[in-house]
C-alpha beads as a LAMMPS data file, in Angstrom:
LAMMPS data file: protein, C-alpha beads

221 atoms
220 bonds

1 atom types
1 bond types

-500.0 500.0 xlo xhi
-500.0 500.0 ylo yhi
-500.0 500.0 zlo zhi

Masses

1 110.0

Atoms # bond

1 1 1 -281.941 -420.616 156.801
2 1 1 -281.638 -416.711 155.359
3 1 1 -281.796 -417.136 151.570
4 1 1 -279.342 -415.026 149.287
5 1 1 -278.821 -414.309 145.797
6 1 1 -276.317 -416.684 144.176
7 1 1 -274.958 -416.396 140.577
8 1 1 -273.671 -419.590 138.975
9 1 1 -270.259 -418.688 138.764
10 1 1 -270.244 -418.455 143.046
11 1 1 -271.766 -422.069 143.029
12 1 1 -269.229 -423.388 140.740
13 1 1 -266.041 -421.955 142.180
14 1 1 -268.061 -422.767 145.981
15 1 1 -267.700 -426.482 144.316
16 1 1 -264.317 -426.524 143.248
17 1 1 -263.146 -425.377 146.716
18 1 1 -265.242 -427.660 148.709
19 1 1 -263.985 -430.537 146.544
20 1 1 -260.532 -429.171 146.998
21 1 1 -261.185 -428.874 150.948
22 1 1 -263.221 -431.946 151.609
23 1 1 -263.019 -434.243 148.345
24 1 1 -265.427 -435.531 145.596
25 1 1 -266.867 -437.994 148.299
26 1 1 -268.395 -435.415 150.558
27 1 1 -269.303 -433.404 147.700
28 1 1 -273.535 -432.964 147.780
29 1 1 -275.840 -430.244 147.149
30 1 1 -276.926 -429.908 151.398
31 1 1 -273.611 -429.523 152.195
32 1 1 -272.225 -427.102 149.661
33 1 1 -275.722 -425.361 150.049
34 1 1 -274.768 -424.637 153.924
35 1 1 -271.169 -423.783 152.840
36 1 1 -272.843 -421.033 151.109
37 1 1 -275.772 -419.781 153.646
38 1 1 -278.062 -421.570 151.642
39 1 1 -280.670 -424.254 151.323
40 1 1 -279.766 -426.800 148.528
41 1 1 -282.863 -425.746 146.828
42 1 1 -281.316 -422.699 145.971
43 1 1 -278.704 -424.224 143.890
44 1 1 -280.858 -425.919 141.374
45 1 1 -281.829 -422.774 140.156
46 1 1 -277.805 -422.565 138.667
47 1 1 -277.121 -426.562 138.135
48 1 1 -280.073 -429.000 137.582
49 1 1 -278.230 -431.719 139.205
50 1 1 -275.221 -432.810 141.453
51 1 1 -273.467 -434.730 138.149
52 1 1 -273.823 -431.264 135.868
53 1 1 -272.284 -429.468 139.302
54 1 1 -269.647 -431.790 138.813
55 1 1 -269.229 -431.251 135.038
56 1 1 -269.439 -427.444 135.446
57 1 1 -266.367 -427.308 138.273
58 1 1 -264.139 -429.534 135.742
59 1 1 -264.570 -427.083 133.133
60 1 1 -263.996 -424.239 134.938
61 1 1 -260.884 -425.635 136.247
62 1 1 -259.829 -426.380 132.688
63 1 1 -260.184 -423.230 131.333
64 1 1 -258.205 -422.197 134.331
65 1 1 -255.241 -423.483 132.728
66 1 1 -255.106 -420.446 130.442
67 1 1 -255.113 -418.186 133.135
68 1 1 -251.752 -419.767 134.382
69 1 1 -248.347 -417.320 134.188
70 1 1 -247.049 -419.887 132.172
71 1 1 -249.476 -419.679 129.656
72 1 1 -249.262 -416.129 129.452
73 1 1 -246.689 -415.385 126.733
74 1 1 -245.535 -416.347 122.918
75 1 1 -243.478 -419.547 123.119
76 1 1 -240.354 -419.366 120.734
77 1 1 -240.856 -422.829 119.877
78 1 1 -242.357 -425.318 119.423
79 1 1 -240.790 -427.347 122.351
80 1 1 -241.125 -424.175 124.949
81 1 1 -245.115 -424.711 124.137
82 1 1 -245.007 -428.325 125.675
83 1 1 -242.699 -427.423 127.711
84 1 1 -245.776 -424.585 129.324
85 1 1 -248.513 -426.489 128.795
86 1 1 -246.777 -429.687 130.644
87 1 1 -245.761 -427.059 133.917
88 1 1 -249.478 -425.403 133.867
89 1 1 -250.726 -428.745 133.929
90 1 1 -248.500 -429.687 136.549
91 1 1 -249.401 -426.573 138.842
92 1 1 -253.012 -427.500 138.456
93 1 1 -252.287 -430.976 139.729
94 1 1 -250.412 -429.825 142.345
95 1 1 -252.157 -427.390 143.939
96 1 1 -255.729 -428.869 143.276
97 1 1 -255.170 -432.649 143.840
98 1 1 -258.684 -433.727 144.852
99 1 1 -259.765 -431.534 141.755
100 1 1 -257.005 -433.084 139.319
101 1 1 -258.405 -436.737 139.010
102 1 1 -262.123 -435.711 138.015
103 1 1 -260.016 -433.956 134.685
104 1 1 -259.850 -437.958 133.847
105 1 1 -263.068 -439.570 135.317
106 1 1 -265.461 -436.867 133.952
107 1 1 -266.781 -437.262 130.185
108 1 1 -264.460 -434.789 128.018
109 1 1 -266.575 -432.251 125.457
110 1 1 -266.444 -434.805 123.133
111 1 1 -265.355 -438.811 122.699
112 1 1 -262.562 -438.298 120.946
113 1 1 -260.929 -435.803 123.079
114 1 1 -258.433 -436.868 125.689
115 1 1 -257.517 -435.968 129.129
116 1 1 -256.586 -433.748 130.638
117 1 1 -256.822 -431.782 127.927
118 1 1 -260.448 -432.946 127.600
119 1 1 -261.756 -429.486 126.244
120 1 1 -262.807 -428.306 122.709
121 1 1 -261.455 -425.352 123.417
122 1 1 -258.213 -426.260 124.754
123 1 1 -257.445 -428.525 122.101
124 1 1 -258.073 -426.139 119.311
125 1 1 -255.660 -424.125 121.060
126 1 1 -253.371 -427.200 121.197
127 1 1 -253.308 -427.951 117.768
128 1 1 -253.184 -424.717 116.212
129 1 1 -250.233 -423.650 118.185
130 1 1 -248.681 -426.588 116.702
131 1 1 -249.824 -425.737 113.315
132 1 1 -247.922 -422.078 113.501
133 1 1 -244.756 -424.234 114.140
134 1 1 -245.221 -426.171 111.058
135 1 1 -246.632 -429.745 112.054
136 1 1 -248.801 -431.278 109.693
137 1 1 -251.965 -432.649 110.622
138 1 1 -251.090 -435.964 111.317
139 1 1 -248.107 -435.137 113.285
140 1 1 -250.130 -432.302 115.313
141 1 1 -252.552 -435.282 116.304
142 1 1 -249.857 -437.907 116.817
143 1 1 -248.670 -434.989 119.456
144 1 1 -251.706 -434.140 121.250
145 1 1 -252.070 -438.404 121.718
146 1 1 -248.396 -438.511 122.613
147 1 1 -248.447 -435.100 125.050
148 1 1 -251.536 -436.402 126.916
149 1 1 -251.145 -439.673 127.573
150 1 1 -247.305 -438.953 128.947
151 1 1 -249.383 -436.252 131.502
152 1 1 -252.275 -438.305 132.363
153 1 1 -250.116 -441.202 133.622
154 1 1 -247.504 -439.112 135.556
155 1 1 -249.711 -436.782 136.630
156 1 1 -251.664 -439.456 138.484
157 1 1 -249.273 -441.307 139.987
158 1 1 -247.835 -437.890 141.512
159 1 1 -251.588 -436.655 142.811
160 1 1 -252.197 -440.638 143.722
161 1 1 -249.186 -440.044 146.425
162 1 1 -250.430 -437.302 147.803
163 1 1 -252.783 -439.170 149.788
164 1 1 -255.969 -437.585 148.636
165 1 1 -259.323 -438.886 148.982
166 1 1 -260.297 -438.523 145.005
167 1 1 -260.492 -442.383 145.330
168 1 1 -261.017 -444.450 148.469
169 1 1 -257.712 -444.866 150.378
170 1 1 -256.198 -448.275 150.803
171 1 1 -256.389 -449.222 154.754
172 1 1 -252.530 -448.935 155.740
173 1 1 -250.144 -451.873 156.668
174 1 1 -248.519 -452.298 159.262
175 1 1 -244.792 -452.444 159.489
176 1 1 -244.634 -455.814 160.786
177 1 1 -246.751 -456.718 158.147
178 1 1 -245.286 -455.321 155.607
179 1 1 -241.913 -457.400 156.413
180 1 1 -244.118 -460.537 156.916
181 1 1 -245.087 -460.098 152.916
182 1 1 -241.882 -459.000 151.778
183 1 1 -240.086 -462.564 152.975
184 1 1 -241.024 -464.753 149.565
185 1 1 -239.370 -461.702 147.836
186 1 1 -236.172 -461.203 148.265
187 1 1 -235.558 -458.336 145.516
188 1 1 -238.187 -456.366 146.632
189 1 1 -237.221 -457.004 149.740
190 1 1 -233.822 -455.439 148.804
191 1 1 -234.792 -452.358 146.685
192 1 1 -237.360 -451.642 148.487
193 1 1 -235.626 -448.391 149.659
194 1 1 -234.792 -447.047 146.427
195 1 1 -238.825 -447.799 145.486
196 1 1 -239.648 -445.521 147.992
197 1 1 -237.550 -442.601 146.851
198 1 1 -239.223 -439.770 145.368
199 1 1 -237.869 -437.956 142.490
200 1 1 -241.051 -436.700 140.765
201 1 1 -239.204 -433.344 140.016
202 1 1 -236.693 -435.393 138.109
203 1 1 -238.622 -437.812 136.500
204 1 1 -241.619 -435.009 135.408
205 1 1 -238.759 -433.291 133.600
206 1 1 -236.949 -436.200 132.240
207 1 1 -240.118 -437.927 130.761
208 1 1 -240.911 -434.596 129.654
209 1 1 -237.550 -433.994 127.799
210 1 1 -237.100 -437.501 125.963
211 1 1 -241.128 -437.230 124.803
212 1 1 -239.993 -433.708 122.838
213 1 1 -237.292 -435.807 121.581
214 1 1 -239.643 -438.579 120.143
215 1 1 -241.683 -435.582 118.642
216 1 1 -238.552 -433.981 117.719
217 1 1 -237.426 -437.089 116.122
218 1 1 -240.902 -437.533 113.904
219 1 1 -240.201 -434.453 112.392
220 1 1 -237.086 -435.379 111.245
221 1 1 -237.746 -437.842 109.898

Bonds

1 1 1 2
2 1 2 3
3 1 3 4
4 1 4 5
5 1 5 6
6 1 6 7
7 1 7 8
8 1 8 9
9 1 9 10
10 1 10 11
11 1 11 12
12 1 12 13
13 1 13 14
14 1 14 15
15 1 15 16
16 1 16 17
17 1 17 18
18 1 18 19
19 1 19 20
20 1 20 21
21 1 21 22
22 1 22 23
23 1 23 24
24 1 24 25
25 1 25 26
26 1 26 27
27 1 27 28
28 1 28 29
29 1 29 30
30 1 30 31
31 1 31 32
32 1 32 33
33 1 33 34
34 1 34 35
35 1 35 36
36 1 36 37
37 1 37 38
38 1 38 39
39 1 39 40
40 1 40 41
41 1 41 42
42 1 42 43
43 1 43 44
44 1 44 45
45 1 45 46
46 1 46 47
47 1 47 48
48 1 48 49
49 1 49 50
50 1 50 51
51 1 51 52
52 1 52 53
53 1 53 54
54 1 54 55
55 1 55 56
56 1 56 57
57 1 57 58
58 1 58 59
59 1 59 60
60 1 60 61
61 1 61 62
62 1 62 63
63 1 63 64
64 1 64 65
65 1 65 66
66 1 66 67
67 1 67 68
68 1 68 69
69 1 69 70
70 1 70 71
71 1 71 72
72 1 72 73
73 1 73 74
74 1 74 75
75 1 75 76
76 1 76 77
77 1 77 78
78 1 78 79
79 1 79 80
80 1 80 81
81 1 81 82
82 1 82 83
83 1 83 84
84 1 84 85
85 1 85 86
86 1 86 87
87 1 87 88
88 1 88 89
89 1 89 90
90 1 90 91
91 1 91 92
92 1 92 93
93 1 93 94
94 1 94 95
95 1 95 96
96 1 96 97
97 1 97 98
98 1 98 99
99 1 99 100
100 1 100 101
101 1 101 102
102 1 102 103
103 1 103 104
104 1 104 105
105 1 105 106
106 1 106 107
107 1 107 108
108 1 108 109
109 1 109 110
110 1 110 111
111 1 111 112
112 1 112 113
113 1 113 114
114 1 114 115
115 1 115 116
116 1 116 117
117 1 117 118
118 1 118 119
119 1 119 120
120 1 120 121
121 1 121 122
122 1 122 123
123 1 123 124
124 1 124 125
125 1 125 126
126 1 126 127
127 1 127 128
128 1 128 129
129 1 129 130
130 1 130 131
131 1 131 132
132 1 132 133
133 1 133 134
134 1 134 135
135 1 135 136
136 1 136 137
137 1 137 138
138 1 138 139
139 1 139 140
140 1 140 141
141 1 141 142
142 1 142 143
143 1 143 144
144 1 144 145
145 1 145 146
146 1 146 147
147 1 147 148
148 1 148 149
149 1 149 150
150 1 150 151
151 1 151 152
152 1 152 153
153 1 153 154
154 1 154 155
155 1 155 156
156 1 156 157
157 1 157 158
158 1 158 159
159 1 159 160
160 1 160 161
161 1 161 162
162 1 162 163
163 1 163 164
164 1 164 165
165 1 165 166
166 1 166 167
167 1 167 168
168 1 168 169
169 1 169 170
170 1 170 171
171 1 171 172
172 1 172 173
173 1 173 174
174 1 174 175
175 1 175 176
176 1 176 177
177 1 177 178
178 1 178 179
179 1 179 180
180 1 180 181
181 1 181 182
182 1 182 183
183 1 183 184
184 1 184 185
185 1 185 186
186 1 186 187
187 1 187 188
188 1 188 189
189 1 189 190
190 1 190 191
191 1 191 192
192 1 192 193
193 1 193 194
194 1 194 195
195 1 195 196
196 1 196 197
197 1 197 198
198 1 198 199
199 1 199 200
200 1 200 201
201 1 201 202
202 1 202 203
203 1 203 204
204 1 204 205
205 1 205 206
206 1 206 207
207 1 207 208
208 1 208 209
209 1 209 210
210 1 210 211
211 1 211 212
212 1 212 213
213 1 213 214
214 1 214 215
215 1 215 216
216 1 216 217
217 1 217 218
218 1 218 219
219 1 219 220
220 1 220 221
């Protein structure tokens, strides 16, 4: 195979669109070394290993976040920051599902950070914007723990029902199956329509709104 000259910045954006395209699973250095022309070889020269290739494309996609419209001008508030930050974090989820879950699985810069917003850099950002609107430093911390837990768990459960392969799909069930298991449970059995309604819009906005309010509240207070 015809060698070229890479730079690392081509191998880690080649990696975030291959995962993007074909998932974490199918993710190795052979096969992202043909996607570029290359052998696999080549690539260590950039990355010394699949795992730091891995690492690499998760921080690039963090820092992405900043490069989001959203991100792009002076909130007026405290509230309008979250209310950005939540969105951006939302578009990157959105758009980059197979990418979004590695924000959680991969080590953050440090232990004590959190995901998704698992980045020194990102968190300084975090906190001192909260800082300029007058939170303390225990109530700046109590946000960030409040802020990023209410994304993690939403955010997952919206990227988990997109039917990507970040994790190994559950094999499907069969409708007549399905009614078979639902007989013992008659309440299920019932709701089960209104279970299957999706109102993520809703719901991202509402959790959204009444977690500003418990902030809101704390400041009070």
């Amino acid at each position: 195979m015809a060698q070229r000259r890479l730079r690392r910045r081509e191998v880690i954006d080649a990696a975030i669109a291959f995962i993007n395209e074909h998932g974490i699973q199918s993710l190795t250095m052979r096969r992202l070394g043909a996607s570029l022309g290359v052998e696999a070889m080549a690539l260590y020269r950039h990355v010394p290993s699949r795992d730091e290739l891995i690492a690499a494309a998760v921080g690039e996609v963090v820092d992405g976040l900043f490069d989001d419209e959203l991100m792009q001008h002076e909130p007026k508030s405290w509230e309008e920051y979250l209310q950005c930050v939540a969105h951006a974090l939302r578009n990157l989820a959105l758009s980059q599902p197979k990418m979004f879950p590695l924000l959680v699985t991969q080590p953050p810069d440090a232990p004590w950070l959190r995901p998704p917003l698992r980045s020194i850099r990102w968190v300084e950002h975090f906190l001192s914007s909260l800082k300029r609107y007058d939170f303390s430093d225990d109530r700046a911390v109590a946000c960030y723990k409040a802020f990023t837990s209410f994304i993690l768990g939403d955010l997952l459960l919206q990227v988990s029902a997109l039917d990507t392969d970040a994790t190994p799909a559950p094999e499907r069930v069969d409708a007549g199956q399905a009614e078979e298991d639902l007989e013992d449970f008659p309440t299920v059995s019932r709701l089960r329509d209104k279970l299957a309604e999706n109102h993520a819009d809703r719901e991202f906005s509402d959790g959204l709104d009444e977690l500003i309010e418990r902030i809101r509240t704390t400041l009070d207070g």
